[in-house]
N, CA, C and O atoms as a DFTB+ gen file, in Angstrom:
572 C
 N C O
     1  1      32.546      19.156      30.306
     2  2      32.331      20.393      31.021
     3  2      31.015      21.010      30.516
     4  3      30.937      21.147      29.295
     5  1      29.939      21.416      31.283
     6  2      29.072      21.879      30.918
     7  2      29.058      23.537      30.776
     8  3      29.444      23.918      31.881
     9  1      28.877      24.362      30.195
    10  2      29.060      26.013      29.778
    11  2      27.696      26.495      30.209
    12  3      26.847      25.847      29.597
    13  1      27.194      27.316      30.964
    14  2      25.995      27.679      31.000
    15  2      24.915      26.819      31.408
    16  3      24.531      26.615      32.560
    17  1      24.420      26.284      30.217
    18  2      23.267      25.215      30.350
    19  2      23.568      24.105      30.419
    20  3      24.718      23.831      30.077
    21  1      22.418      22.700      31.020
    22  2      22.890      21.714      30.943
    23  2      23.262      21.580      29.693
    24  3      24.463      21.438      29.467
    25  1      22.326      21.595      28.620
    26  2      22.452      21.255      27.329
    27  2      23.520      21.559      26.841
    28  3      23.853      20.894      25.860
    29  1      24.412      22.596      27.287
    30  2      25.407      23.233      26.695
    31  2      26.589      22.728      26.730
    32  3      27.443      23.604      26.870
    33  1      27.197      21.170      26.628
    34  2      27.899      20.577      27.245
    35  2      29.173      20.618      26.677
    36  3      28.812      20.013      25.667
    37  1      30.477      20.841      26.450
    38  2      31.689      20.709      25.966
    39  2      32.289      19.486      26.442
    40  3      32.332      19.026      27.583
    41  1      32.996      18.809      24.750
    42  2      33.703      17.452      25.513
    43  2      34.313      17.188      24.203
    44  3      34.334      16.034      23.775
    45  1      34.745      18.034      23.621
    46  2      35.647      17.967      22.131
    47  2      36.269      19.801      21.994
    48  3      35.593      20.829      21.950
    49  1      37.091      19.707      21.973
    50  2      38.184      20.703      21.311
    51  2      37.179      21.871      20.688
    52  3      36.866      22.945      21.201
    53  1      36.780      21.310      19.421
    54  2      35.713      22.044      18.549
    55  2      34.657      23.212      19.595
    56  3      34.403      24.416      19.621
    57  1      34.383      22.275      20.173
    58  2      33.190      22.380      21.559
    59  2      33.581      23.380      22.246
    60  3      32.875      24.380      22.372
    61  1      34.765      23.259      22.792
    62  2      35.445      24.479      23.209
    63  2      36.120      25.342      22.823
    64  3      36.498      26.168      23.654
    65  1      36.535      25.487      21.403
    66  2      36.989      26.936      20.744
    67  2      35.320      27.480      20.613
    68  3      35.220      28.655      20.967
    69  1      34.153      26.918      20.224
    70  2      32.843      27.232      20.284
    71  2      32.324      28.177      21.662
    72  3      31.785      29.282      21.735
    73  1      32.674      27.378      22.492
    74  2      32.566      28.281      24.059
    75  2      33.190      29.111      24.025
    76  3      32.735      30.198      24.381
    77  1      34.570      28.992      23.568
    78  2      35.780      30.410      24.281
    79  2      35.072      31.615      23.171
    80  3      35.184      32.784      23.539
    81  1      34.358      31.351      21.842
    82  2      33.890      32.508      20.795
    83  2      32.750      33.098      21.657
    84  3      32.654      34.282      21.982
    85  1      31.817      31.997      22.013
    86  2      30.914      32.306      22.697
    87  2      31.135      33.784      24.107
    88  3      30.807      34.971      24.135
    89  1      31.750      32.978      24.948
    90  2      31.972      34.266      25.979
    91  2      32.714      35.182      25.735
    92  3      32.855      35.968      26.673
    93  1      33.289      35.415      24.780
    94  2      34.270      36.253      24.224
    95  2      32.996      37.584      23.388
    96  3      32.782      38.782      23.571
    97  1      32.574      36.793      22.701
    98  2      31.384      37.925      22.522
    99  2      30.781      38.420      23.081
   100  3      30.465      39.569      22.775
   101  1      30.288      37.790      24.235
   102  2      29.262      37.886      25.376
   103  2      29.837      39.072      26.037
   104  3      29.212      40.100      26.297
   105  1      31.293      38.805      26.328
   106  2      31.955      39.900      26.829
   107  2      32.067      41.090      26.228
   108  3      32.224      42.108      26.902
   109  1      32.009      41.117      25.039
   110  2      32.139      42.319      23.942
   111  2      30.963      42.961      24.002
   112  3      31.056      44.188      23.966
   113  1      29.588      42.381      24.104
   114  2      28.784      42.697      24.044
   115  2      27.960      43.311      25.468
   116  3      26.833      43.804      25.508
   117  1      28.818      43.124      26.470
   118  2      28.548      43.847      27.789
   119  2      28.693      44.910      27.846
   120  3      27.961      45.817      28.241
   121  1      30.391      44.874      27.157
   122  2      30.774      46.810      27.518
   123  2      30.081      47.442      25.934
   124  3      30.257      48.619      25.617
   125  1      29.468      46.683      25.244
   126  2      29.217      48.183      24.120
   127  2      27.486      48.507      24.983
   128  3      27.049      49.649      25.122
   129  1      26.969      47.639      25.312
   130  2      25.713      47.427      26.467
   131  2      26.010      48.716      27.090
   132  3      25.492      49.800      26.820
   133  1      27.049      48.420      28.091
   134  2      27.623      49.574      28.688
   135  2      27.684      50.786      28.370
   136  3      27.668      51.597      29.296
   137  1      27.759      51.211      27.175
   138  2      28.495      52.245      26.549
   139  2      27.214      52.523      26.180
   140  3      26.826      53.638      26.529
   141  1      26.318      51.742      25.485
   142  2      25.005      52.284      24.553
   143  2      24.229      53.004      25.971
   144  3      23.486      53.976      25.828
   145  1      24.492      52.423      27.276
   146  2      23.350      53.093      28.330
   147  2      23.935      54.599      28.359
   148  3      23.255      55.617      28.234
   149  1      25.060      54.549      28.511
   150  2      25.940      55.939      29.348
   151  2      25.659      56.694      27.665
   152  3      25.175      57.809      27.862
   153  1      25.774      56.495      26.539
   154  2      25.416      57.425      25.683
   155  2      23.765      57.755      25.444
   156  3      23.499      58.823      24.893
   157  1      22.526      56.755      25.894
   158  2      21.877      57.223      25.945
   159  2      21.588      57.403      27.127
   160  3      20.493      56.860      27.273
   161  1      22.050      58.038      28.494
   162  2      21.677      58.936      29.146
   163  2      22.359      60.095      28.852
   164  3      22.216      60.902      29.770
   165  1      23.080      60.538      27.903
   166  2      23.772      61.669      27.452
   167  2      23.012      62.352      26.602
   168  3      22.911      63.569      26.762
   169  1      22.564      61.923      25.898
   170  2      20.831      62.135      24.945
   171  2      19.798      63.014      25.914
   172  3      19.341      64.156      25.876
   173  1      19.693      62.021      26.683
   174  2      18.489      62.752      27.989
   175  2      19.055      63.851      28.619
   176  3      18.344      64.788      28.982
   177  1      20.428      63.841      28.814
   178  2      20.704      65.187      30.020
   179  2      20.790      65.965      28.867
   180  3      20.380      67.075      29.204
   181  1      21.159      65.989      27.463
   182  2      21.278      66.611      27.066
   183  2      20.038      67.684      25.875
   184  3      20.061      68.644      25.106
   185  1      19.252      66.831      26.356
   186  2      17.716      67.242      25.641
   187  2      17.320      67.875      26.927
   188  3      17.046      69.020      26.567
   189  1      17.119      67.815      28.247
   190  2      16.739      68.553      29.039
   191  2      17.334      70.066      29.275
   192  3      16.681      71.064      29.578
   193  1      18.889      69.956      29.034
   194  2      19.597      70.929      29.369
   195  2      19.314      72.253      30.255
   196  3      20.224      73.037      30.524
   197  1      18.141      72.418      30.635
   198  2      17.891      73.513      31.369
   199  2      18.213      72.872      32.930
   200  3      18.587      73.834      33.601
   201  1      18.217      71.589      33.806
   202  2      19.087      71.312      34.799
   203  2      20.759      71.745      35.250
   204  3      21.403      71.989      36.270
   205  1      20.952      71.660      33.798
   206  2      22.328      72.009      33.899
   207  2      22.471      73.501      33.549
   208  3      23.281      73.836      32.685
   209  1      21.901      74.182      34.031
   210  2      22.380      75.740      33.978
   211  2      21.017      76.083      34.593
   212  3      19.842      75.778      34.383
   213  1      22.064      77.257      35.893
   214  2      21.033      78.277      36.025
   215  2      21.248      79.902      36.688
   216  3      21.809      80.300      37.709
   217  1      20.660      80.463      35.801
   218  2      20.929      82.008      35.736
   219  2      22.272      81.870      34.340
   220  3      23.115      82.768      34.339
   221  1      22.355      81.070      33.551
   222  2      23.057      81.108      32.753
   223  2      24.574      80.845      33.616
   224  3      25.461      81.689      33.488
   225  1      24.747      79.899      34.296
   226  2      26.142      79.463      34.630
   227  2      26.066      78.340      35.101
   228  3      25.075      78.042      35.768
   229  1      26.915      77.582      34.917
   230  2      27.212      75.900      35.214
   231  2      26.968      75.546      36.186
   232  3      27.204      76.347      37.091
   233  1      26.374      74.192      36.582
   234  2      26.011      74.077      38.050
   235  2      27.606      73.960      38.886
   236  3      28.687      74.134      38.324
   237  1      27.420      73.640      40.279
   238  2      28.463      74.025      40.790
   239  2      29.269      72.606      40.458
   240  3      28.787      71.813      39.649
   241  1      30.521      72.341      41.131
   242  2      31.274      71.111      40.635
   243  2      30.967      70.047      41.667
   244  3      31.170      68.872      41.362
   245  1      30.415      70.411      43.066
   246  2      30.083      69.681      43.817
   247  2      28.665      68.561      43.093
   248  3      28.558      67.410      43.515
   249  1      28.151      68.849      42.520
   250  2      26.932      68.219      42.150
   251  2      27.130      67.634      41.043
   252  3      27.594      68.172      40.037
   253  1      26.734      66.301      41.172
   254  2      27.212      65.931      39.481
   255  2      25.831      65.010      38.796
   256  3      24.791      65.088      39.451
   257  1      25.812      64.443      37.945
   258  2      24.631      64.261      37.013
   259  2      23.795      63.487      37.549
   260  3      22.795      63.387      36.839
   261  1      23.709      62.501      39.088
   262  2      22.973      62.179      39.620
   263  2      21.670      63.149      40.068
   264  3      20.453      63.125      39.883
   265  1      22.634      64.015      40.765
   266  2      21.711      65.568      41.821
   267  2      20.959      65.984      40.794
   268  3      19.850      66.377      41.157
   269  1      21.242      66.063      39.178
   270  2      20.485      66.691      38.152
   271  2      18.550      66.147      38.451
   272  3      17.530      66.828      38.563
   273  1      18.817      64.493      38.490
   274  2      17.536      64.071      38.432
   275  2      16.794      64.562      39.561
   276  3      15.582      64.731      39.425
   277  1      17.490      64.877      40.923
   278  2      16.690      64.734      42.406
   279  2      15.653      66.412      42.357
   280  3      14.643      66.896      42.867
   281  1      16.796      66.787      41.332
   282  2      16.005      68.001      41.532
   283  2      14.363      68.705      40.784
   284  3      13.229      68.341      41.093
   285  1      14.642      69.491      40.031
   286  2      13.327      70.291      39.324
   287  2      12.890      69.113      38.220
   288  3      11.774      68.607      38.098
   289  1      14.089      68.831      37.461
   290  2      13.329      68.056      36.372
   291  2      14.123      66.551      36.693
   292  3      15.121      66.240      37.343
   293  1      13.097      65.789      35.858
   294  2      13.600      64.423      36.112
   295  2      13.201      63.719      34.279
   296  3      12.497      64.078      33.335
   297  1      13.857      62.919      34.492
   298  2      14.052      61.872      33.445
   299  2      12.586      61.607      33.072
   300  3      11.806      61.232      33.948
   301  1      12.006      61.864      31.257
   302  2      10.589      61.256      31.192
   303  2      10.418      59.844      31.403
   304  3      11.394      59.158      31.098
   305  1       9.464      59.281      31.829
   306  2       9.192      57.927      32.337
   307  2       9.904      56.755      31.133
   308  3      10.517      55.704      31.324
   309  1       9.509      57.470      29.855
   310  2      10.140      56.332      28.736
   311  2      11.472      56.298      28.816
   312  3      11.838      55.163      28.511
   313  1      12.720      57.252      29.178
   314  2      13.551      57.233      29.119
   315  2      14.290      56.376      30.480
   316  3      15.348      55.751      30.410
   317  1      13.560      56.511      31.521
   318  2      13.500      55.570      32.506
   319  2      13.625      54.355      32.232
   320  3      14.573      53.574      32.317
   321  1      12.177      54.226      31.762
   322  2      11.912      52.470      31.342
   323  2      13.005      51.857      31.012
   324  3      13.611      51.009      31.668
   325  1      13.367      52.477      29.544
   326  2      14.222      52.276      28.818
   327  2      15.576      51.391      29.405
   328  3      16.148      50.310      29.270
   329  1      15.645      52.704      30.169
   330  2      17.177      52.353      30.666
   331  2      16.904      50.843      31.799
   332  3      17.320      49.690      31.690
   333  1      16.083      51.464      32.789
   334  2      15.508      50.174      33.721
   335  2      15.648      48.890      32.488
   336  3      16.400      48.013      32.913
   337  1      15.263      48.666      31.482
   338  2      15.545      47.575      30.876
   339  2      16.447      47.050      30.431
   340  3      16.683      45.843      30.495
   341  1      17.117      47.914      29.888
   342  2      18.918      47.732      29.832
   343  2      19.639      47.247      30.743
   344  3      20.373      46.260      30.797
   345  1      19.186      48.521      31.889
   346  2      20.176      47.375      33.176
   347  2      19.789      46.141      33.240
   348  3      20.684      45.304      33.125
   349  1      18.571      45.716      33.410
   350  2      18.372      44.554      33.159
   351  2      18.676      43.286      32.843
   352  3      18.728      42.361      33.654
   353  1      18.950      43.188      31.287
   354  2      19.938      42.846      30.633
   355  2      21.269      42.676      30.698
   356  3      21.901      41.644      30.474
   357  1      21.922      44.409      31.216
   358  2      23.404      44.204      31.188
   359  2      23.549      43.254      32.615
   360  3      24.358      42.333      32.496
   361  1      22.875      43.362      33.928
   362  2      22.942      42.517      34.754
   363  2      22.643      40.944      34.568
   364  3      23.232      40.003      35.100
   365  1      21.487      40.920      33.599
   366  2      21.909      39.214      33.050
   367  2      22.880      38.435      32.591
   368  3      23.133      37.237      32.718
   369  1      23.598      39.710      31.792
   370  2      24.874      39.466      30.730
   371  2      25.759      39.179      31.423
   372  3      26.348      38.106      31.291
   373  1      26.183      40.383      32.655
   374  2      26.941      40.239      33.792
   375  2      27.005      38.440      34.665
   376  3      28.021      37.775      34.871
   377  1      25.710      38.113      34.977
   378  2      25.689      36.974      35.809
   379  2      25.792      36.144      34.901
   380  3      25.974      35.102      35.531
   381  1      25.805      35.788      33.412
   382  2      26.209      34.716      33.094
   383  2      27.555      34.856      32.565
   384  3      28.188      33.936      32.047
   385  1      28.003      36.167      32.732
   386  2      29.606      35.877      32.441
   387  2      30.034      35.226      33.681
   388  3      30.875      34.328      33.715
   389  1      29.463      35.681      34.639
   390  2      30.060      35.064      36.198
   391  2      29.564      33.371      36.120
   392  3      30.518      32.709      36.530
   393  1      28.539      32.570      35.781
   394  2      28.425      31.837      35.815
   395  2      29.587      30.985      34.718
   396  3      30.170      29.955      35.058
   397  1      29.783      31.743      33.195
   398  2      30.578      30.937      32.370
   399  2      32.394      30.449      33.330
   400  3      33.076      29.425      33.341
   401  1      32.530      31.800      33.981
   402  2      34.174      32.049      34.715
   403  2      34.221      30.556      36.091
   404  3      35.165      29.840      36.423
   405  1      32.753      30.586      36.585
   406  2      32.665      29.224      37.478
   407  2      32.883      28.268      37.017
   408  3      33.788      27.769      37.684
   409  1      32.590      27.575      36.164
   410  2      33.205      26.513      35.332
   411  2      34.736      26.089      35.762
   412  3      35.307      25.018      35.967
   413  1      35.071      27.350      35.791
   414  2      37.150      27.385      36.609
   415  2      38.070      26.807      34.733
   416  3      39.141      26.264      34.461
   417  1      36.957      27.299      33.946
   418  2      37.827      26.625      32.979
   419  2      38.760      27.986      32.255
   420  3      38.159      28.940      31.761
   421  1      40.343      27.910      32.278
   422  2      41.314      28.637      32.231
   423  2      40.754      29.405      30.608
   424  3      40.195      30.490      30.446
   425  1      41.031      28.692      29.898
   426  2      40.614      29.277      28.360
   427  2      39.451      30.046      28.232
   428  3      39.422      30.985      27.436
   429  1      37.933      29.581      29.332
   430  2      37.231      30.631      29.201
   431  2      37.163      31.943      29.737
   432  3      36.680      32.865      29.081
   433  1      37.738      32.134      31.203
   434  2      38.208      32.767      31.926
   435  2      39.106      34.180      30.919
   436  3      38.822      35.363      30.729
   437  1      39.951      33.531      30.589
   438  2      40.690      34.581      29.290
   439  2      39.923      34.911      28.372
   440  3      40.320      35.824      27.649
   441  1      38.555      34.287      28.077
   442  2      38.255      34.614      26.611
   443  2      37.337      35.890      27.134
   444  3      37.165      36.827      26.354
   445  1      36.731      35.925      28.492
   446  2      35.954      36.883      28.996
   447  2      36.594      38.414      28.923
   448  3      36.219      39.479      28.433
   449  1      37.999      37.870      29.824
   450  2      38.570      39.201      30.147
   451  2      39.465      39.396      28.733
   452  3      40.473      40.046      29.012
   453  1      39.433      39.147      27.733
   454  2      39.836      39.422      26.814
   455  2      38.915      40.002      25.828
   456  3      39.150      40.687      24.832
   457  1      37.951      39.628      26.265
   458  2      36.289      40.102      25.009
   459  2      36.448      41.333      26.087
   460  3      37.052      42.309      25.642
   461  1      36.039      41.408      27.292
   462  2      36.025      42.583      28.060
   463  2      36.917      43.910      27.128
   464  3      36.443      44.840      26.476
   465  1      38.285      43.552      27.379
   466  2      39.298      44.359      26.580
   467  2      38.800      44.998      25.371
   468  3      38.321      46.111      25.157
   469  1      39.093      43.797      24.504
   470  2      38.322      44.499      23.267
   471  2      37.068      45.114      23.177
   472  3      36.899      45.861      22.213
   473  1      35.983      44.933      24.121
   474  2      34.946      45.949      23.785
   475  2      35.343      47.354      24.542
   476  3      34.755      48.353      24.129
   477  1      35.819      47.439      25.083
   478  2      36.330      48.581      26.004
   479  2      37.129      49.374      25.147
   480  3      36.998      50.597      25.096
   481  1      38.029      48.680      24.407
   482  2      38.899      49.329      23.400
   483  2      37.849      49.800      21.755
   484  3      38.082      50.726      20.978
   485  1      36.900      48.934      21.702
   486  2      35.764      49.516      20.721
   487  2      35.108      50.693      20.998
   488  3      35.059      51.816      20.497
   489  1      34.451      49.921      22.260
   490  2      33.155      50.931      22.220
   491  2      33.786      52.060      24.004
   492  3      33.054      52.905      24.520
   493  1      34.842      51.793      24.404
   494  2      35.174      52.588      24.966
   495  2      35.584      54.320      25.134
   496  3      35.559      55.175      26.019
   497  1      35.922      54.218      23.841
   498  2      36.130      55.860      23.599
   499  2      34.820      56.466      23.481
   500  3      34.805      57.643      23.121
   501  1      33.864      55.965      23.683
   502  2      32.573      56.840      23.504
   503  2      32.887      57.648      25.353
   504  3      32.863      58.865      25.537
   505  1      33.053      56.998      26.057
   506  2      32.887      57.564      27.789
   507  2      33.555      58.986      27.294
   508  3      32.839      59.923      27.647
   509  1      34.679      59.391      26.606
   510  2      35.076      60.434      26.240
   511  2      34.290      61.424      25.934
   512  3      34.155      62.501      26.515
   513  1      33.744      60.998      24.941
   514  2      32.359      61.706      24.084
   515  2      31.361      61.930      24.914
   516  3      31.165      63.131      25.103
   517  1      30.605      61.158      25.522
   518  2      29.545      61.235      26.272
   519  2      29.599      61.061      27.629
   520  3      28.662      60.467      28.162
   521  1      30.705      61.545      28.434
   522  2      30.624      61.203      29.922
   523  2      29.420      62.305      30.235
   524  3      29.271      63.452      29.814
   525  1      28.586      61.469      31.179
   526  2      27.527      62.294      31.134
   527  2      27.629      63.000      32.771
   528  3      27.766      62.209      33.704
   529  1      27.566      64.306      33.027
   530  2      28.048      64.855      33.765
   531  2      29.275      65.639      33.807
   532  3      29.589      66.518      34.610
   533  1      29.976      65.133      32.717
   534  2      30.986      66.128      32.896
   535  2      31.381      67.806      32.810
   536  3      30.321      68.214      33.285
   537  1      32.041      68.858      32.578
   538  2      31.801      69.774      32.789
   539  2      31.507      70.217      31.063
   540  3      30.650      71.043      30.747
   541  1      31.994      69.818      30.513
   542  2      31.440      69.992      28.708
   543  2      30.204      69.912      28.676
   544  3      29.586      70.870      28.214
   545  1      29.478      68.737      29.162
   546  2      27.476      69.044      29.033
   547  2      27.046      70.426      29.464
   548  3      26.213      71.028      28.787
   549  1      27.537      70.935      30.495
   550  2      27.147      72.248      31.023
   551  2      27.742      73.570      30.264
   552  3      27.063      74.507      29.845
   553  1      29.183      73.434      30.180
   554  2      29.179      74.261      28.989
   555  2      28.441      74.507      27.671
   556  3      28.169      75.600      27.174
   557  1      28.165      73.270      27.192
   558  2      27.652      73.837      25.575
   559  2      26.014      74.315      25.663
   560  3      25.309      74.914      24.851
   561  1      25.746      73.788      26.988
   562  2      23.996      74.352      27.115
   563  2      24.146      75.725      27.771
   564  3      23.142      76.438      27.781
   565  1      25.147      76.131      28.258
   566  2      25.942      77.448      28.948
   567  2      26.598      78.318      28.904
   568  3      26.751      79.251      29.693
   569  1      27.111      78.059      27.839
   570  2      28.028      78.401      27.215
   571  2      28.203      80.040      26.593
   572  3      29.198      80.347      25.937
C-alpha cells in the first residue's frame, strides 16, 4: 500500500503502525493549526478594539466578527499575510489527510479521526477562550 508518496510505501506491519503514528499526528496537528489561527485572530480583534465599540456600547448582535473587517478598520496587512499563510498550510494538511483516508485503508482512516479527537480535546478548549466575535470581546473593550 502506498501512504502519500510513491516512496512512501507500506508492506510490513512495522510500516504500518509507522503510517497509522504518522496520520494520527498529522491529524493532531490540524486542529491545534486550527486553534493557533482562531487565537491569533483574537490577538488582532483584540488589539484593534475600537471596531468593537461605538459610542461606548457593543456592536449590535446582528453583526459578528466578519462585518468588523468590512468596515472602518481592517486587519494590518502582516496580520493578513500571516493568516493567508496558515490557511495555506492548514488546507495542505487538510488535502493530505484526504489523500492518506483514499488509500480506503481501515486502520488509517481511524488513526485520522482519532488524532482529529485528540487534538480537539487538546487544543480545543482554547475556542472557549478565544472565540473571536463573541459577545465577551466587546464587553471587556466596553465594558
Amino acid at each position: 500500500m502506498t501512504l502519500l508518496f510513491s516512496s512512501w510505501s507500506i508492506s510490513t506491519a512495522q510500516g504500518l503502525v509507522g503510517g497509522i503514528f504518522a496520520v494520527l499526528f498529522l491529524s493532531i496537528f490540524y486542529e491545534g493549526l486550527k486553534s493557533f489561527r482562531e487565537y491569533l485572530m483574537h490577538r488582532a480583534v483584540k488589539s484593534l478594539r475600537a471596531p468593537c465599540c461605538t459610542d461606548s456600547k457593543p456592536i449590535p448582535k446582528e453583526r459578528n466578527w466578519r462585518s468588523i473587517f468590512i468596515g472602518k478598520s481592517k486587519l494590518p496587512l502582516f496580520i493578513h499575510v500571516i493568516q493567508s499563510i496558515l490557511q495555506v498550510i492548514q488546507i495542505g494538511v487538510a488535502y493530505l489527510m484526504m489523500l492518506a483516508i483514499m488509500t480506503f485503508n481501515g486502520w488509517i482512516f481511524l488513526s485520522i479521526v482519532f488524532g482529529a479527537g485528540v487534538g480537539y480535546l487538546v487544543f480545543g478548549w482554547t475556542k472557549f477562550l478565544y472565540g473571536v466575535g463573541s459577545t465577551q470581546d466587546c464587553n471587556e473593550c466596553c465594558g
